[in-house]
C-alpha positions in Angstrom: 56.0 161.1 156.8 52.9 159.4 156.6 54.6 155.9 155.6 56.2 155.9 159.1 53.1 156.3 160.8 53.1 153.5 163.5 49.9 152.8 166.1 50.8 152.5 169.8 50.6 149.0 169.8 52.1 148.8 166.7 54.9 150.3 168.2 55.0 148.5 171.1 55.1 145.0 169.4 57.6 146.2 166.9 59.9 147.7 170.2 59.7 143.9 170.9 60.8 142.3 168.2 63.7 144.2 169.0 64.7 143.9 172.1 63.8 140.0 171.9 66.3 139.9 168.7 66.6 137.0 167.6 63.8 135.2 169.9 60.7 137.2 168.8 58.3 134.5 168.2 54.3 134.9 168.9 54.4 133.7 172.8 57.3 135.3 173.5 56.8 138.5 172.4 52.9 138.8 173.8 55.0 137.3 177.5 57.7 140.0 176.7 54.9 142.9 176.3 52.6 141.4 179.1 55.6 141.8 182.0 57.2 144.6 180.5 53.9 146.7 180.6 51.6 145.0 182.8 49.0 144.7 180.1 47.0 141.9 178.9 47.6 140.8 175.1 45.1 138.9 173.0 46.6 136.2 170.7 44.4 137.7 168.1 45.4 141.3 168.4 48.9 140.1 168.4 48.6 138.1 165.7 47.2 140.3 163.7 49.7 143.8 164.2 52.5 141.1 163.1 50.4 140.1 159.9 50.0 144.0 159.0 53.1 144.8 159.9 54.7 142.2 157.4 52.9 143.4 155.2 53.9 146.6 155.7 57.7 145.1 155.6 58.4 146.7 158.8 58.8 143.2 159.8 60.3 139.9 158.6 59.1 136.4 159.5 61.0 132.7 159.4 59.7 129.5 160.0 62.5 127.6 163.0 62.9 123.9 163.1 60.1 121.7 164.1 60.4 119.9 167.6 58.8 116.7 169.2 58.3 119.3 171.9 56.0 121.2 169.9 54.1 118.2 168.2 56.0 118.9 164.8 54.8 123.0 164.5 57.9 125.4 163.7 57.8 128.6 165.4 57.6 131.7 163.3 60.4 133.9 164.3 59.6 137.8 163.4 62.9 140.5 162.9 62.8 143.9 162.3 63.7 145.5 158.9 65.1 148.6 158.3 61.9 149.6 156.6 61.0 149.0 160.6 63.8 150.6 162.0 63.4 153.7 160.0 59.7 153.7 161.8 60.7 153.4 165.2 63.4 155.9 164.4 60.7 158.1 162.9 58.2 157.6 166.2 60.6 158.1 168.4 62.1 161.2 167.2 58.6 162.6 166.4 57.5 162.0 170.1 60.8 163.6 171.3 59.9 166.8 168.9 56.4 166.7 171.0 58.0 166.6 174.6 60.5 169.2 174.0 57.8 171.5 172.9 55.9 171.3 175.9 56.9 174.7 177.9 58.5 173.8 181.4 55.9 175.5 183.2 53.1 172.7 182.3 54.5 170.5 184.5 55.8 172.6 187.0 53.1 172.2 190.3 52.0 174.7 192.9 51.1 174.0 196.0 49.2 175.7 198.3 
């Protein structure tokens, strides 16, 4: 379905959000990606796969309290819909399909 249709990064940030449930604000999830993958992540791109992905309602976003720590800013906490869920479900099935098509041989090595 095309309305499932996820980009890789895209589906890495939204794999976030769900494993940091409940914690998936903008530092932590580019830290989470960062150490999980060993792969650098721009504010910017960040930023803006959460904006289209709201947008997209795979996601949902809420503003936390504001601390002294912070200088008064709230956090913007991001969740998963099931709009979202039903993506990743999608991609990950989809990828699955694509593996198990592969014929054993392909990866099967000679040596010499």
């Amino acid at each position: 379905m095309k309305d499932y249709q996820l980009g890789e990064f895209e589906e890495i940030v939204l794999l976030t959000v769900a494993i940091l449930h409940g914690d998936a604000y903008g530092v932590s999830i580019k830290r989470d990606i960062e150490e999980r993958l060993q792969r650098t992540v721009s504010v910017g791109a960040l930023q803006t796969a959460l904006r289209r992905m709201e947008d997209k309602d795979y996601l949902h976003s809420t503003f936390g309290e504001s601390t002294a720590k912070r200088g008064g800013k709230r956090k913007r906490y991001f969740e998963i819909t099931d709009l979202g869920k039903q993506a990743l479900a999608y991609s990950k099935e989809t990828r699955n399909q694509m593996w198990n098509a592969i014929p054993k041989t392909v990866f099967e090595f000679s040596w010499l």
